[in-house]
N, C-alpha and C positions, 0 to 999 in steps of 0.2 A: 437613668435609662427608662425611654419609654415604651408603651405597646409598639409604636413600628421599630424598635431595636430591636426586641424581644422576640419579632415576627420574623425581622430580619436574620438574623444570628439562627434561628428556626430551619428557615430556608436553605443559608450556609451550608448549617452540619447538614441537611439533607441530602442538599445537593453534593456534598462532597462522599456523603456516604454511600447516596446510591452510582456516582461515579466510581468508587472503589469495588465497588462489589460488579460493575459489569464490565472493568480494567478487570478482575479477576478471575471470571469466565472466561475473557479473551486469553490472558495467561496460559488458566488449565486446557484451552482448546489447542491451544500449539506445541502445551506438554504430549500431547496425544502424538505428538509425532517421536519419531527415533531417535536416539541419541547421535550428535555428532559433534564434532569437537573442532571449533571455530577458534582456539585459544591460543591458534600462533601468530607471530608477525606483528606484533602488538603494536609497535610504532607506525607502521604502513595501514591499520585498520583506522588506529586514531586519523592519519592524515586523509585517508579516504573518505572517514564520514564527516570531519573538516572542510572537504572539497565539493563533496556531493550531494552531501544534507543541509551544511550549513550555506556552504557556497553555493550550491544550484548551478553546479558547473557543468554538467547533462545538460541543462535546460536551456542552454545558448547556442544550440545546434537551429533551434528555432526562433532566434530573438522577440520578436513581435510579444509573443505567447510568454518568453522569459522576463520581457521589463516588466508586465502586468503582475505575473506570478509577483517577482520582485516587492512591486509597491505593496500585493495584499498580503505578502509573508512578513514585510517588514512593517507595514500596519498593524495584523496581528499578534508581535510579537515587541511595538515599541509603546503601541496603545495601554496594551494589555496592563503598563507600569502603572497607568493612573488607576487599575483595579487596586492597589495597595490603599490609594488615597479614598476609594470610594467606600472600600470592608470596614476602614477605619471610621469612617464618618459613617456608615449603617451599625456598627456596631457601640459607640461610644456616646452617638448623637450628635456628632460635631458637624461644622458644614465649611470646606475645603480646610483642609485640619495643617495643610502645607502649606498654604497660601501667604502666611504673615509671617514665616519661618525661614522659607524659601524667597519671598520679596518679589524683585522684578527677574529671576531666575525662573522663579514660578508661570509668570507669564508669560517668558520666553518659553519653557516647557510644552505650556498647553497651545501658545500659538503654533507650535512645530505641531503638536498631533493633531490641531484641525487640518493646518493645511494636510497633513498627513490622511485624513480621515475623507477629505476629498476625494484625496488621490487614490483612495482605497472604494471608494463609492464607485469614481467614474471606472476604476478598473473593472469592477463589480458587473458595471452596466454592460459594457463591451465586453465581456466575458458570455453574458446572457443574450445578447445579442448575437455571436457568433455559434454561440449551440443552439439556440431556433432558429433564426432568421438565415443567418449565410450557412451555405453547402458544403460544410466542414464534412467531409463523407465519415472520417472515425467516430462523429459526433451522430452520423443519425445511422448506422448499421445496424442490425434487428439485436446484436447480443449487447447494446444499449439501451433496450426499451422498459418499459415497466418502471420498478422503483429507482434502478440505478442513474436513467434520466433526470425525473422526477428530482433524487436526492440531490444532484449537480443545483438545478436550479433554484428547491428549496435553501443550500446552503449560501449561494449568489443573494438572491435576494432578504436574508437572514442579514449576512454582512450589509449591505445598504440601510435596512433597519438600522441597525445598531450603529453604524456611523449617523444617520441622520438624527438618533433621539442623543448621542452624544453632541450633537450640535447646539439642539432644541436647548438641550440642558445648560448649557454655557448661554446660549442667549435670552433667557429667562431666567439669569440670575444677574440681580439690577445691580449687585455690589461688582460687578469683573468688568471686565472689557477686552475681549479677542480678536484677533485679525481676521477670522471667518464669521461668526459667530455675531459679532457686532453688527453685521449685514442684515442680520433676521431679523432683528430688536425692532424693527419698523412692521414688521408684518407679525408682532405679537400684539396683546392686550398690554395696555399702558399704568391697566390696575394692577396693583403688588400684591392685593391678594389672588387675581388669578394669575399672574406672574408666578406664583410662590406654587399655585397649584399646577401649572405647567410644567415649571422647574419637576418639582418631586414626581412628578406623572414619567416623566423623559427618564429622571433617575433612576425609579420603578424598571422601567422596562429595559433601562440598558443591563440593569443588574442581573435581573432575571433573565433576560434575553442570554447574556453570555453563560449562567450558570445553565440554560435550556442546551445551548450549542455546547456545552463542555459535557456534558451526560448524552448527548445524541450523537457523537463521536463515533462512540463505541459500534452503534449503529450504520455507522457513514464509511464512504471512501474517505473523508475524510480523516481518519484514523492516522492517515501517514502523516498527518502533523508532527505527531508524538511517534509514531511506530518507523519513521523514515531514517531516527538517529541509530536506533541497536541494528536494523536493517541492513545500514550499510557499513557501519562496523562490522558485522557479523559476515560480509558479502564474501565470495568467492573471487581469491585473488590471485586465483590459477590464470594461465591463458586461456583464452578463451576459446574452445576447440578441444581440450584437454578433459577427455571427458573420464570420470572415477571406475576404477576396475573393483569388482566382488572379490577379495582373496578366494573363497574356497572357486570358485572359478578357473580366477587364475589358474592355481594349484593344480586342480584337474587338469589345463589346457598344456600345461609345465611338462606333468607327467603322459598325458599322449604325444608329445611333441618330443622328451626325449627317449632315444632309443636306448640306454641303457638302464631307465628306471623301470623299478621293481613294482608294477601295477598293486603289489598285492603286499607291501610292507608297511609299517604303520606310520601315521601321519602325525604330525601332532595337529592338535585342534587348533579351528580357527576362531579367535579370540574374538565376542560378537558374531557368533557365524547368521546369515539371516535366516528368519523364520520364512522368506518367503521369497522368492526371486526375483527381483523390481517390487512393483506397486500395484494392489488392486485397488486397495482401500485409502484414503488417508492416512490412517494409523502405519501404513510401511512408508509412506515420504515422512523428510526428517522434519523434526521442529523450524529447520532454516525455512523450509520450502513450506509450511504453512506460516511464517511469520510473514514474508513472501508475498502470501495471498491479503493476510490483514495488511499489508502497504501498500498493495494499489492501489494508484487515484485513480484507476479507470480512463489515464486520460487517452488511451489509445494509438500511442507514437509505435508501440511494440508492432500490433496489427497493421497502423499503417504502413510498416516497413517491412512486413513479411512478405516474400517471395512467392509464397506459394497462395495467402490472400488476396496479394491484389492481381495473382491468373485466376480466382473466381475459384481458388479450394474451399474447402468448409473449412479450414482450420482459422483461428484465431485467437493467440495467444490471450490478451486478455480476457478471453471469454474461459479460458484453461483456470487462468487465478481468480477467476470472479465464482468459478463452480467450486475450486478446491476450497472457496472460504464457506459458500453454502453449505457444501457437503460436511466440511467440519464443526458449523456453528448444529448444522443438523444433528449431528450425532455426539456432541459436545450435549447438548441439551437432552438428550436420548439416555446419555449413562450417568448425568446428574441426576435425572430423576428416577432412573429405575437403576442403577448399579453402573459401576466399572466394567464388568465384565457382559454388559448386556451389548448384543447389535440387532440392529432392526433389518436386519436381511440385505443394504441396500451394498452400494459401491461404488466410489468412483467412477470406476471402468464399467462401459455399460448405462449407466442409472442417470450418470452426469454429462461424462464425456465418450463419444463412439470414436472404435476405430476407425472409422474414418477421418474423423481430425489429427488421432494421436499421426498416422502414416503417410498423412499430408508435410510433415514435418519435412523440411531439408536438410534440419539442423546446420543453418548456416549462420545463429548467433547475432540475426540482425536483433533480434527481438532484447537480447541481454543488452548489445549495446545503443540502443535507445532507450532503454528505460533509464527517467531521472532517478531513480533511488535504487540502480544497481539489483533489482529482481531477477531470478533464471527460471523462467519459464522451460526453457528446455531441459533443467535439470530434472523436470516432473515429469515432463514429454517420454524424455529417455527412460526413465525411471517404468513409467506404461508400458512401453515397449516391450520393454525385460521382461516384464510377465507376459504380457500376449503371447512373446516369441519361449519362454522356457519354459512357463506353466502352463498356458494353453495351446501351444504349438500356432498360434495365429499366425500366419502370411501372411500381405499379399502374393497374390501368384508369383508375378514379378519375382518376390524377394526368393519364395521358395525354392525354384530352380537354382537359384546362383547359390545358396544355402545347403542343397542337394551338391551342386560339385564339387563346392569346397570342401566337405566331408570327404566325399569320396574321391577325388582329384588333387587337394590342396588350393585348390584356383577356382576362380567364378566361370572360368571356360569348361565346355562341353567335350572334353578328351581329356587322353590317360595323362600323367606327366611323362611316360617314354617319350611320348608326341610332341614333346613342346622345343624341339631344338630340328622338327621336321624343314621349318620354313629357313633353315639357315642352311640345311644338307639341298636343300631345290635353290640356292641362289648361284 
């Protein structure tokens, strides 16, 4: 074993360590939210994240966008195999350690992942080209700007690297011969020692290159690589419209509604009762609806599909998950360093998202069923609301009125209930 073994296997443990440790802030960041219990239906959650994570079966409502997605999921995930072949020869010293083992199987293998590696490039390119160049409106909307842009095209351009110094490196080594790769050999050096330095140069940076992209993750929308499988196991597989009732709520609405119960007898407790009614903060949405936010890709089907977006409301669901992950990686980092029990004054509501976006909502559920990894946006939305309307008494005016006669009327109309049977005694 020598120093670049040595150096190599260095890098490794690094890189795997410091990937652990910022997989585990994202962790403790979604423990921040409330408990809920996603533990039923076990066979239909398997079949759902089967269908939608591994299938990409959301993602063919838009084909074009889906064959693309397609080639660079299954590039990154059929490529990734020769990583086995590569640790082994960074770590041992060997150089293609499969090759004489594996035979002409072997070269069947790696002919598949150039052409593969191609087809992952040129998705790559037209990917980058449709978020600058053509007038994708959910690609250039202002709650896209800044880094969330930026990261899209940095990790675009990342994958092209990395297919292209996988190329470099199969065509710069004089013992192989590949279907793609063999095409470069003319536009290399003919000398074997800088053959040999090309080679290991390409190898370098493919190594590093992926252990850079597996630690920058954590950082990325790209996270739903990894966070897209428990996501959608874990997804809500109620109808859709079926929105969750508070018990002690309920309970309250039980006993004004029947006329024989005793206001003033004892109840039993409600088991979980909440500390707060809906959501101000992160910490009252549950761990789903922050795991939710780490799965975003950002790519924007949700907002393009909202009702009240595209009449020119401020609401925009992705910009909902993009703040709830902010807000939590914020205050995630806030009670690492100063305590558990520390808050820095701020909130969700307010600081992140105004009501006015939460009450643009129509909750009509387009935004749940466009997302490819099965996100509820609305179940946050809702969740805002709840507090606005029970702990802060917020309205719109609008709402207030019709909220006033139901109390005192039963009905959203402006008269007693004697009145409501008038228009049948005048026919």
């Amino acid at each position: 074993m020598g120093i670049s073994n040595i150096l190599f296997a260095l890098i490794l443990i690094g890189a795997g360590i410091l990937f652990t440790i910022n997989i585990r802030k994202v962790i403790s960041n979604i423990r921040l939210g409330r408990e809920i219990d996603r533990s039923d239906k076990k066979s239909d959650r398997w079949k759902t994240m089967i269908r939608v994570a591994l299938g990409q079966s959301k993602m063919a409502t838009r084909p074009f966008a889906a064959i693309l997605h397609l080639i660079v999921y299954a590039g990154f995930i059929l490529i990734n195999i020769e990583m086995l072949e590569i640790v082994i020869d960074g770590i041992v010293g060997t150089h293609r350690v499969f090759a004489e083992p594996l035979g002409s199987f072997y070269t069947f293998i790696i002919n598949f992942f150039e052409i593969l590696a191609v087809l992952v490039a040129l998705a790559c390119l037209v990917f980058l080209v449709r978020r600058n160049f053509k007038a994708v409106k959910r690609f250039q909307s202002t709650d896209l700007k800044g880094f969330a842009f930026k990261d899209a095209n940095f990790i675009l351009i990342t994958e092209v690297l990395l297919m292209s110094a996988l190329l470099i490196m199969n065509a710069a080594d004089p013992t192989q011969s590949f279907i793609i790769s063999e095409n470069l050999k003319p536009l290399l050096s003919t000398d074997l020692h800088t053959l040999h330095i090309i080679e290991q140069s390409a190898w370098w940076f493919h190594i590093v290159g992926v252990l850079f992209f597996l630690n920058y993750l954590p950082y990325s929308k790209h996270l739903h690589i990894i966070w897209a499988f428990p996501n959608t196991f874990f997804s809500n597989l109620n109808p859709k419209g079926k929105f969750n009732n508070m018990e002690s709520v309920t309970r309250e609405v039980k006993l004004m509604m029947d006329p024989t119960a005793d206001p003033f007898a004892a109840q039993p407790a409600v088991e979980g009762a909440p500390q707060r009614f809906g959501a101000k903060d992160v910490t009252d949405l549950t761990w789903i609806n922050i795991m939710n936010a780490y799965t975003c890709t950002e790519c924007g089907r949700c907002t393009s599909s909202c009702p009240a977006n595209i009449t020119g409301k401020k609401l925009s669901p992705r910009k909902i998950m993009m703040d709830v992950r902010d807000r939590v990686e914020e205050l995630g980092d806030a009670k690492r360093k100063n305590g558990a029990d520390f808050h820095d004054g701020k909130f969700l509501v307010g600081d992140y998202i105004t009501d006015e976006e939460i009450w643009a909502c129509t909750s009509c559920n387009a935004c749940v069923q466009e997302c490819p990894v099965n996100i509820d946006p609305l179940a946050i939305i809702i969740d805002l609301r709840r507090y606005l309307v029970m702990e802060e008494s917020k309205l719109p005016v609008e709402l207030a009125g019709m909220a006033t006669n139901i109390e005192n009327n039963q009905a959203p109309w402006q008269f007693s209930p004697a009145d409501r049977l008038n228009w049948a005694n005048e026919a």
